[in-house]
N, CA, C and O atoms as a GROMACS GRO file, in nm:
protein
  424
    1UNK      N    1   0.976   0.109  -0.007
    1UNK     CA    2   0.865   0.109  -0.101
    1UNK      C    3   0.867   0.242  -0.173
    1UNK      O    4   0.864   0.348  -0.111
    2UNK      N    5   0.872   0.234  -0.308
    2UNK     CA    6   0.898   0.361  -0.368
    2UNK      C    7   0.811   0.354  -0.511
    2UNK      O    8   0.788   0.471  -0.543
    3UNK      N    9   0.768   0.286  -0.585
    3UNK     CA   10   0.646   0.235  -0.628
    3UNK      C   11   0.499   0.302  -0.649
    3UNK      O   12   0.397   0.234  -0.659
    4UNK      N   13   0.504   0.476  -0.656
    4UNK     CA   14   0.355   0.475  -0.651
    4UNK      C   15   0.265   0.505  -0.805
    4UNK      O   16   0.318   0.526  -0.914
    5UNK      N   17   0.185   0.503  -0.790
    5UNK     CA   18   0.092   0.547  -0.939
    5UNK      C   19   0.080   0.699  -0.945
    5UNK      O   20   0.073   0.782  -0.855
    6UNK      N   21   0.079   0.706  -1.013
    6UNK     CA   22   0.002   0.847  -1.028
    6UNK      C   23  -0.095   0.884  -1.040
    6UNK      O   24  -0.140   0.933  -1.144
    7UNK      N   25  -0.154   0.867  -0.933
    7UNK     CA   26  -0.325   0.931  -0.825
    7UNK      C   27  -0.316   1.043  -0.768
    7UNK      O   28  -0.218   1.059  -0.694
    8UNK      N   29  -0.398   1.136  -0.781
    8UNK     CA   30  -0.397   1.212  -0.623
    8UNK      C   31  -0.406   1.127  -0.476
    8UNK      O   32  -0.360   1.168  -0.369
    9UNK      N   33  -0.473   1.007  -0.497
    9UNK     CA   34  -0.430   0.995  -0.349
    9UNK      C   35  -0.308   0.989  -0.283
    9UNK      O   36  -0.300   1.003  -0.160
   10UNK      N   37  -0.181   0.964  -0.378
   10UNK     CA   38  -0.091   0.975  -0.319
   10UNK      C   39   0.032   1.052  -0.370
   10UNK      O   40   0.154   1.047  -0.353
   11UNK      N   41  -0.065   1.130  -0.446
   11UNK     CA   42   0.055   1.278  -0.458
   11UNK      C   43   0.132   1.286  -0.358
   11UNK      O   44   0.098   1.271  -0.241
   12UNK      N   45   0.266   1.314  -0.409
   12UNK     CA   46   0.348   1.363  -0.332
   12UNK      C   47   0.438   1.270  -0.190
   12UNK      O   48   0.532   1.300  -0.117
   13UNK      N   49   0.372   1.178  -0.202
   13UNK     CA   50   0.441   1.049  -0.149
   13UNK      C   51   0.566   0.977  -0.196
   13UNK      O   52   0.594   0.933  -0.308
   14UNK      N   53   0.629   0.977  -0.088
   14UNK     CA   54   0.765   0.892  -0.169
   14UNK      C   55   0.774   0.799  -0.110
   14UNK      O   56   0.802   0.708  -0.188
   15UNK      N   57   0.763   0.749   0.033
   15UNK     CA   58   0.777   0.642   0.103
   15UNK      C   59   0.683   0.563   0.175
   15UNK      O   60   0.591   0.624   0.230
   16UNK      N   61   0.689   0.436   0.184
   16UNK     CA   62   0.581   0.414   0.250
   16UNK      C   63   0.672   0.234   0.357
   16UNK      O   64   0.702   0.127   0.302
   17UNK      N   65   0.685   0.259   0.461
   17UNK     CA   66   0.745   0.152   0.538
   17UNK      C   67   0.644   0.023   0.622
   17UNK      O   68   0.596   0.060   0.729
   18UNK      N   69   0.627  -0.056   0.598
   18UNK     CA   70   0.579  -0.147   0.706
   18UNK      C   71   0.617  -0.252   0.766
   18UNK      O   72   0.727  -0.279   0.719
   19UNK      N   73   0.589  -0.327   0.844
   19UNK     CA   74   0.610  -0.507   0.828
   19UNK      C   75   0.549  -0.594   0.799
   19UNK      O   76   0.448  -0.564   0.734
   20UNK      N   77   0.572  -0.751   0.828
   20UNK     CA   78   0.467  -0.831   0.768
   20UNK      C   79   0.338  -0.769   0.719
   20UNK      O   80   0.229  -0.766   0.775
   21UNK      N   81   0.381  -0.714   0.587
   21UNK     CA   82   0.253  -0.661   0.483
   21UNK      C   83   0.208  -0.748   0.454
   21UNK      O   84   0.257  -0.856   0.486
   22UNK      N   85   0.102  -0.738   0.386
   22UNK     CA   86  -0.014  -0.808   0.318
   22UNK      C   87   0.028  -0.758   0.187
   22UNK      O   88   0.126  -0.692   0.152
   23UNK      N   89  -0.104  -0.822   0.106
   23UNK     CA   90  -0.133  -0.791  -0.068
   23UNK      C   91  -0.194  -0.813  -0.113
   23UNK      O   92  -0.215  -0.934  -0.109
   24UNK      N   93  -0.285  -0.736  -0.200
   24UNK     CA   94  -0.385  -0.733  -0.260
   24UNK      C   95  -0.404  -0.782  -0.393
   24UNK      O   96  -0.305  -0.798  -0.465
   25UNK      N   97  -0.567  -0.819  -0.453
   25UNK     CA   98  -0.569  -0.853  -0.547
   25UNK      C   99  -0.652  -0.738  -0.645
   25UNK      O  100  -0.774  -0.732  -0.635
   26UNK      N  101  -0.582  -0.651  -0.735
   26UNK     CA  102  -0.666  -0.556  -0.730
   26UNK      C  103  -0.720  -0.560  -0.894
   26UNK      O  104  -0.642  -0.592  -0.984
   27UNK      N  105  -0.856  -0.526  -0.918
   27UNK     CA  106  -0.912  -0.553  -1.010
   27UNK      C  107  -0.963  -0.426  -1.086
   27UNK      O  108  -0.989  -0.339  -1.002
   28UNK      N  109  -0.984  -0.390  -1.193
   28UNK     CA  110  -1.069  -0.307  -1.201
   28UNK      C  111  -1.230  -0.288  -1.190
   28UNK      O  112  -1.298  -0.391  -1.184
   29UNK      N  113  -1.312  -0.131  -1.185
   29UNK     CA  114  -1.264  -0.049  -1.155
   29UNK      C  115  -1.195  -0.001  -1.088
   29UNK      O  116  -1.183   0.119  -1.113
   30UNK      N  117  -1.136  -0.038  -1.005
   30UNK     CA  118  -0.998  -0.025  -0.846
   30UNK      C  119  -0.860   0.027  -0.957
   30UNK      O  120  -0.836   0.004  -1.075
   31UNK      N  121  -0.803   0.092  -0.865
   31UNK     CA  122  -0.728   0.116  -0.943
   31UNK      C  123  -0.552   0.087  -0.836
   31UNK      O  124  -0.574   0.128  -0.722
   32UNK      N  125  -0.428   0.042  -0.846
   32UNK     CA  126  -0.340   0.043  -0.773
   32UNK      C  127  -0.265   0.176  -0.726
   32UNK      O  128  -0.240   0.266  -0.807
   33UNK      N  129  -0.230   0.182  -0.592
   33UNK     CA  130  -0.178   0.276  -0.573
   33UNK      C  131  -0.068   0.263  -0.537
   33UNK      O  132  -0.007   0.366  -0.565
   34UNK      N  133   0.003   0.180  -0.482
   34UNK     CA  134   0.129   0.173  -0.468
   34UNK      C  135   0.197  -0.010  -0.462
   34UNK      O  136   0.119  -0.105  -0.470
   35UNK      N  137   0.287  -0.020  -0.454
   35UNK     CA  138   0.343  -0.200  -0.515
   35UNK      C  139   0.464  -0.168  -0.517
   35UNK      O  140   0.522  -0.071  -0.565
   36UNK      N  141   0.520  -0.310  -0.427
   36UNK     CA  142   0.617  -0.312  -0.344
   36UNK      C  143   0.709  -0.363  -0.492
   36UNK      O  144   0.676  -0.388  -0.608
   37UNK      N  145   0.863  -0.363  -0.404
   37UNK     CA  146   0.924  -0.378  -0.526
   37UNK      C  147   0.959  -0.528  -0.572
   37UNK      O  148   0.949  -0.614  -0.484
   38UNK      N  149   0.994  -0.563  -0.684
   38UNK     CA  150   0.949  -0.717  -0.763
   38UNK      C  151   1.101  -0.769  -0.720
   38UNK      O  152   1.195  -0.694  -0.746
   39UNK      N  153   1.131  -0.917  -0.644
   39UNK     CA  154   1.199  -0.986  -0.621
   39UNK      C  155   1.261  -0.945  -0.507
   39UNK      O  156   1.340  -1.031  -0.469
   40UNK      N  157   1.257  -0.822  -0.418
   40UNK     CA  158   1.314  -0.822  -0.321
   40UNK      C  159   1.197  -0.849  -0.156
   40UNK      O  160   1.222  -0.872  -0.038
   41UNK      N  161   1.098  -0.835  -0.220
   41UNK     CA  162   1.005  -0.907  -0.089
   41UNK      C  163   0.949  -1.038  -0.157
   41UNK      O  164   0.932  -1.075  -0.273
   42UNK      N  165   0.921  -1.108   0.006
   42UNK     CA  166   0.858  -1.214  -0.080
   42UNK      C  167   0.726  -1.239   0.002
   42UNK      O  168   0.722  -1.182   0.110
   43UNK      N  169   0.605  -1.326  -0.039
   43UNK     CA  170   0.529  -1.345   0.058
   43UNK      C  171   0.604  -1.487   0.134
   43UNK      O  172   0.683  -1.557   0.071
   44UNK      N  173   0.558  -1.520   0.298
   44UNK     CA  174   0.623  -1.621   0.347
   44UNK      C  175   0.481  -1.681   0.400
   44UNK      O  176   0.413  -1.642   0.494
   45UNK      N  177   0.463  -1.768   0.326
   45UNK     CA  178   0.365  -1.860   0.283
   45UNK      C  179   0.343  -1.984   0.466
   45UNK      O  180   0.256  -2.046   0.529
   46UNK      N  181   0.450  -1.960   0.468
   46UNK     CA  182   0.446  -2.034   0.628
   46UNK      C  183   0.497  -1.975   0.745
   46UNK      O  184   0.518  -2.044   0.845
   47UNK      N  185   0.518  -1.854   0.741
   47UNK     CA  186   0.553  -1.772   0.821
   47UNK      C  187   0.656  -1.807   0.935
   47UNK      O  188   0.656  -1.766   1.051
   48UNK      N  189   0.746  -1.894   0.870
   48UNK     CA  190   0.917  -1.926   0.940
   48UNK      C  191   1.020  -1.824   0.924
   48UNK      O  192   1.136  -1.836   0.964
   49UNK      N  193   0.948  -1.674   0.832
   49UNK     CA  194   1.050  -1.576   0.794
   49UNK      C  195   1.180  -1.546   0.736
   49UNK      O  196   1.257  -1.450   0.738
   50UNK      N  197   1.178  -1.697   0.665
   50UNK     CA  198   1.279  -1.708   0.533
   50UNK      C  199   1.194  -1.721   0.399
   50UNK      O  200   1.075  -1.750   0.405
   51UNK      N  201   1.247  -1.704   0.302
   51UNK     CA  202   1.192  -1.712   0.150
   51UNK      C  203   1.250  -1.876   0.135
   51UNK      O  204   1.365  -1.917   0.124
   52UNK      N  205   1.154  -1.931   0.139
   52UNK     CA  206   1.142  -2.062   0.093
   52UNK      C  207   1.092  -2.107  -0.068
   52UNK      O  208   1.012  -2.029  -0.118
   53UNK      N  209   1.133  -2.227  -0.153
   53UNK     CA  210   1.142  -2.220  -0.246
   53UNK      C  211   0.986  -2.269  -0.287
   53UNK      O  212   0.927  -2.366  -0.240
   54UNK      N  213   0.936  -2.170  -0.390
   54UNK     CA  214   0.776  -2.168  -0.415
   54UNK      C  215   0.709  -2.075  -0.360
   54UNK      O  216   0.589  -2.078  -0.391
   55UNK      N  217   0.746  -1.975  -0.275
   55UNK     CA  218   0.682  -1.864  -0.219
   55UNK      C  219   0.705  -1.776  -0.325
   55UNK      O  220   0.813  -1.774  -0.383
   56UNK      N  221   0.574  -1.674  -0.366
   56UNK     CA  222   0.611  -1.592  -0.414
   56UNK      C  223   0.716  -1.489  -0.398
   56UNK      O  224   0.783  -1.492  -0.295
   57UNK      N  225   0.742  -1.382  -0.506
   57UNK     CA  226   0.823  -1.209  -0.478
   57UNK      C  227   0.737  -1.160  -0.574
   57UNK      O  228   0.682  -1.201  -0.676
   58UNK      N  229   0.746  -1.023  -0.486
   58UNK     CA  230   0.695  -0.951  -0.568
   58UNK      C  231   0.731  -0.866  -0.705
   58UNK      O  232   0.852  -0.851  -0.720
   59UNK      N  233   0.686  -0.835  -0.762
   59UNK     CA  234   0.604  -0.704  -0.693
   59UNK      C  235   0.493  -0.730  -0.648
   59UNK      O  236   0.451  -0.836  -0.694
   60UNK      N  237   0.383  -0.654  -0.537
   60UNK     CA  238   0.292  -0.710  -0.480
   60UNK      C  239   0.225  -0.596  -0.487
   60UNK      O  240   0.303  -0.500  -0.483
   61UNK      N  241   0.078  -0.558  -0.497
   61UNK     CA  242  -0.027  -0.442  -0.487
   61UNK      C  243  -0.053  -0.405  -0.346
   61UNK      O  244  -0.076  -0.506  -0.280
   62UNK      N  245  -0.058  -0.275  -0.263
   62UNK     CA  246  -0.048  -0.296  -0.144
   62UNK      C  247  -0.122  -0.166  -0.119
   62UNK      O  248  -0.120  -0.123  -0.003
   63UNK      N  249  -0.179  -0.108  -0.200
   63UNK     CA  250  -0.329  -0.042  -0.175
   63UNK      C  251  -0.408  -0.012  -0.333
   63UNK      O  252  -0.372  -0.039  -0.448
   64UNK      N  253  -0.510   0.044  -0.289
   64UNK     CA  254  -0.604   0.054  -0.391
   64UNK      C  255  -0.662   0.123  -0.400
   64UNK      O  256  -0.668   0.173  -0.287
   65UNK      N  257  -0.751   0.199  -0.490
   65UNK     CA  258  -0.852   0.283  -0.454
   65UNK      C  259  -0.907   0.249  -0.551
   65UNK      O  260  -0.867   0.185  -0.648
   66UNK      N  261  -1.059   0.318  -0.513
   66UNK     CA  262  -1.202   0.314  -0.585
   66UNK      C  263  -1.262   0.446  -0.611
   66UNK      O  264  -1.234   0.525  -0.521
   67UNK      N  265  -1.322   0.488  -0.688
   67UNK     CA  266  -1.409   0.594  -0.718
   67UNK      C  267  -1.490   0.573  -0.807
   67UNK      O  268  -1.455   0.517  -0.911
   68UNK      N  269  -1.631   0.618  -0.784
   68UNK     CA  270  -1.758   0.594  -0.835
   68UNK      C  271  -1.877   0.694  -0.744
   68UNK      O  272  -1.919   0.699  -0.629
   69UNK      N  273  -1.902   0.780  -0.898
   69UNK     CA  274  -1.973   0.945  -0.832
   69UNK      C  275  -1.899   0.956  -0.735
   69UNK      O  276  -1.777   0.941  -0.740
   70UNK      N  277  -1.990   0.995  -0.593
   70UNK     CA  278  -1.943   1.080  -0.466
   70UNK      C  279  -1.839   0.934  -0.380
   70UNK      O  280  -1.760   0.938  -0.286
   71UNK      N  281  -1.869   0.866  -0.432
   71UNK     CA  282  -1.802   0.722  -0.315
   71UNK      C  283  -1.650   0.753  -0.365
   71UNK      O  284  -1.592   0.798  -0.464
   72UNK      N  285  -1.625   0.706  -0.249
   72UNK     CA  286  -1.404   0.704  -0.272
   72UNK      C  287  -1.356   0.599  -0.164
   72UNK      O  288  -1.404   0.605  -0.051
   73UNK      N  289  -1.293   0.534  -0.186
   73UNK     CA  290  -1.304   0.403  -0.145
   73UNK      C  291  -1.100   0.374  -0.164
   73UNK      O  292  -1.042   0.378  -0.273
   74UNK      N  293  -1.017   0.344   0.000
   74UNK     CA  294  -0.892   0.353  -0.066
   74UNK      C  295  -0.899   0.175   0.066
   74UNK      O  296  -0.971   0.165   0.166
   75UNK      N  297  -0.787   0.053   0.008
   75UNK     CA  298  -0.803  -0.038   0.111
   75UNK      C  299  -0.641  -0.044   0.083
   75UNK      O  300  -0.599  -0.022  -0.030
   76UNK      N  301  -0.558  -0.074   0.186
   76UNK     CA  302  -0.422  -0.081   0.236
   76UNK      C  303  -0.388  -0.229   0.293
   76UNK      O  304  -0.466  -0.277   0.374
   77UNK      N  305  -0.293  -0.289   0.259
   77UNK     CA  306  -0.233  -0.425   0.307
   77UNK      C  307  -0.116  -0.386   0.387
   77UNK      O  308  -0.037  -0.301   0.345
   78UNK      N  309  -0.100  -0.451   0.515
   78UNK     CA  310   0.005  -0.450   0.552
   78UNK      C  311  -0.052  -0.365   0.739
   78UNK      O  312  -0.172  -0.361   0.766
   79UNK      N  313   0.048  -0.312   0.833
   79UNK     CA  314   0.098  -0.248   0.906
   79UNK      C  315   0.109  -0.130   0.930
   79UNK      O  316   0.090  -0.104   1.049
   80UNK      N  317   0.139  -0.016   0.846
   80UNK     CA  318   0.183   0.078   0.837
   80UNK      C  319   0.135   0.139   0.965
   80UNK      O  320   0.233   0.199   1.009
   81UNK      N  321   0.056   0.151   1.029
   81UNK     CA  322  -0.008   0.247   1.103
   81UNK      C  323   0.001   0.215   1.255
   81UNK      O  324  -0.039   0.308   1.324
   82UNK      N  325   0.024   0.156   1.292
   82UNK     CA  326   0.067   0.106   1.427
   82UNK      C  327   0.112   0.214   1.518
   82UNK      O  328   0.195   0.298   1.485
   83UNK      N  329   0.042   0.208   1.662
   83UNK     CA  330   0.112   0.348   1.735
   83UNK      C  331   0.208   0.399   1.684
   83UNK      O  332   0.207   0.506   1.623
   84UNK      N  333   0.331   0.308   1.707
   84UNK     CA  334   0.494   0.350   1.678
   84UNK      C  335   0.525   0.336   1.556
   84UNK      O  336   0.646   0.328   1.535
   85UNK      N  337   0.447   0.328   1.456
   85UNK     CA  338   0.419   0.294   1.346
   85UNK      C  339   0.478   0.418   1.282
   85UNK      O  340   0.592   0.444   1.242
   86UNK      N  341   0.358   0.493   1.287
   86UNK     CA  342   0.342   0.635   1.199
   86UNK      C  343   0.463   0.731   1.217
   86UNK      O  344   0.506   0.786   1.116
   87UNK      N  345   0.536   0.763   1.364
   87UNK     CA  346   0.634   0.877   1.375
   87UNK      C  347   0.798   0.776   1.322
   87UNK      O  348   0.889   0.815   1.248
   88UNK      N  349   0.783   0.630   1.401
   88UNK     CA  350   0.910   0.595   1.352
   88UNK      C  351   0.930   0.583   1.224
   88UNK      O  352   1.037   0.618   1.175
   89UNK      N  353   0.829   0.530   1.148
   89UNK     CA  354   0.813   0.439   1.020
   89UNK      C  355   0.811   0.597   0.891
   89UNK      O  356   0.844   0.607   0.773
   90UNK      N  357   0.760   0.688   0.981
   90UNK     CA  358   0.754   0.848   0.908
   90UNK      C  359   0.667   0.837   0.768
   90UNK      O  360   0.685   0.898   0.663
   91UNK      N  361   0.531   0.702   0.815
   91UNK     CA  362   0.389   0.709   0.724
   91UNK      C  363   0.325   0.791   0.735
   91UNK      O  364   0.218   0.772   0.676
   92UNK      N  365   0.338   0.945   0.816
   92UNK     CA  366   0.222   1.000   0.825
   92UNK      C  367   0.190   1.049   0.688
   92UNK      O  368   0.071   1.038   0.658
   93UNK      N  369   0.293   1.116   0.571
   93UNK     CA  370   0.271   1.153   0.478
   93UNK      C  371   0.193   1.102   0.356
   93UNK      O  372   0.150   1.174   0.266
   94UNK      N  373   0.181   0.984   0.364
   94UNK     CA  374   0.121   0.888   0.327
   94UNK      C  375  -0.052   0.885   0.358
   94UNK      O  376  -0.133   0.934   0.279
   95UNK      N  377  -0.093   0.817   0.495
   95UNK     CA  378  -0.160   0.890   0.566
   95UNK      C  379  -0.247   1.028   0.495
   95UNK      O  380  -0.344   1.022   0.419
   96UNK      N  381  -0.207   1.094   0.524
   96UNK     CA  382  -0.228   1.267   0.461
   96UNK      C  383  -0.268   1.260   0.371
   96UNK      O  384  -0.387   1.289   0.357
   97UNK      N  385  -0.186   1.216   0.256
   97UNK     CA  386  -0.240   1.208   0.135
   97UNK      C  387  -0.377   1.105   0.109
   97UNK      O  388  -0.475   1.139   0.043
   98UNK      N  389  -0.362   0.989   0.168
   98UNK     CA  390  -0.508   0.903   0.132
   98UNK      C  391  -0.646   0.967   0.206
   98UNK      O  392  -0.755   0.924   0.168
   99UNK      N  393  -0.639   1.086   0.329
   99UNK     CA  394  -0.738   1.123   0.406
   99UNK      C  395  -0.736   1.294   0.292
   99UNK      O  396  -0.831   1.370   0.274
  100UNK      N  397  -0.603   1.308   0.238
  100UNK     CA  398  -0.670   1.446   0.170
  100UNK      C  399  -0.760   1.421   0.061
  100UNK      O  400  -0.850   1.503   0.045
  101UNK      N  401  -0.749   1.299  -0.036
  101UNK     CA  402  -0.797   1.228  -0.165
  101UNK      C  403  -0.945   1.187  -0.154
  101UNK      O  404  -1.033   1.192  -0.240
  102UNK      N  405  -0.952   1.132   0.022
  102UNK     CA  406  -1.100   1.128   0.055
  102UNK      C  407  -1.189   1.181   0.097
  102UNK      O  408  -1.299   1.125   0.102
  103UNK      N  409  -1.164   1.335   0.150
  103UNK     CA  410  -1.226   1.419   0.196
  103UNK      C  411  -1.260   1.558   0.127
  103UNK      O  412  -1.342   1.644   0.160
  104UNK      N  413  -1.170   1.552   0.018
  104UNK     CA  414  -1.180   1.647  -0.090
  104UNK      C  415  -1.320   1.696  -0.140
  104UNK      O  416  -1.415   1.628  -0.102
  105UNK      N  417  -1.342   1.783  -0.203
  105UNK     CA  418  -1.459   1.835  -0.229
  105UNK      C  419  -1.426   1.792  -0.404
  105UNK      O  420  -1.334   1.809  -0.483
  106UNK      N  421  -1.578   1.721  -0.404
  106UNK     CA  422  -1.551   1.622  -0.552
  106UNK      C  423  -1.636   1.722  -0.660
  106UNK      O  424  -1.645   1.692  -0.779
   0.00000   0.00000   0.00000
């Protein structure tokens, strides 16, 4: 996943790894923060873990954020964070960045 916007929430992020992700539908005011890449994932609509014909690919939205005055608001699809998640998967940077974006002094 290499895909991000250009937010501070995720300054400085380059990677972001999971499994059976999710995906979002993101609307405005929300804004996307990162989206997987277009035709090489797909969603698996019946979860037999092949790309079957009629399942979507992406690209897919796979977080979001919100801001409005003091509120900050970030929602994530997918895995990422799982015990063995964070050191193997090496999301903490990721991580970091969405807890520095929300705790910031606005």
């Amino acid at each position: 996943m290499t895909d991000f916007a250009d937010h501070p929430a995720v300054q400085g992020v380059t990677r972001m790894v999971t499994n059976w992700g999710g995906s979002l539908t993101v609307a405005a005011p929300s804004a996307p923060l990162m989206t997987s890449p277009g035709g090489t994932v797909f969603r698996d609509d019946n979860f037999n873990m092949i790309h079957d014909d009629g399942e979507p690919t992406g690209p897919f939205d796979l977080a979001a954020a919100y801001e409005s005055g003091a509120t900050r608001l970030i929602v994530q699809a997918g895995s990422p964070y799982q015990i063995d998640g964070v050191g193997s998967r090496d999301n903490g940077p990721l991580l970091q960045a969405f807890l520095r974006w929300l705790t910031e002094e606005q």
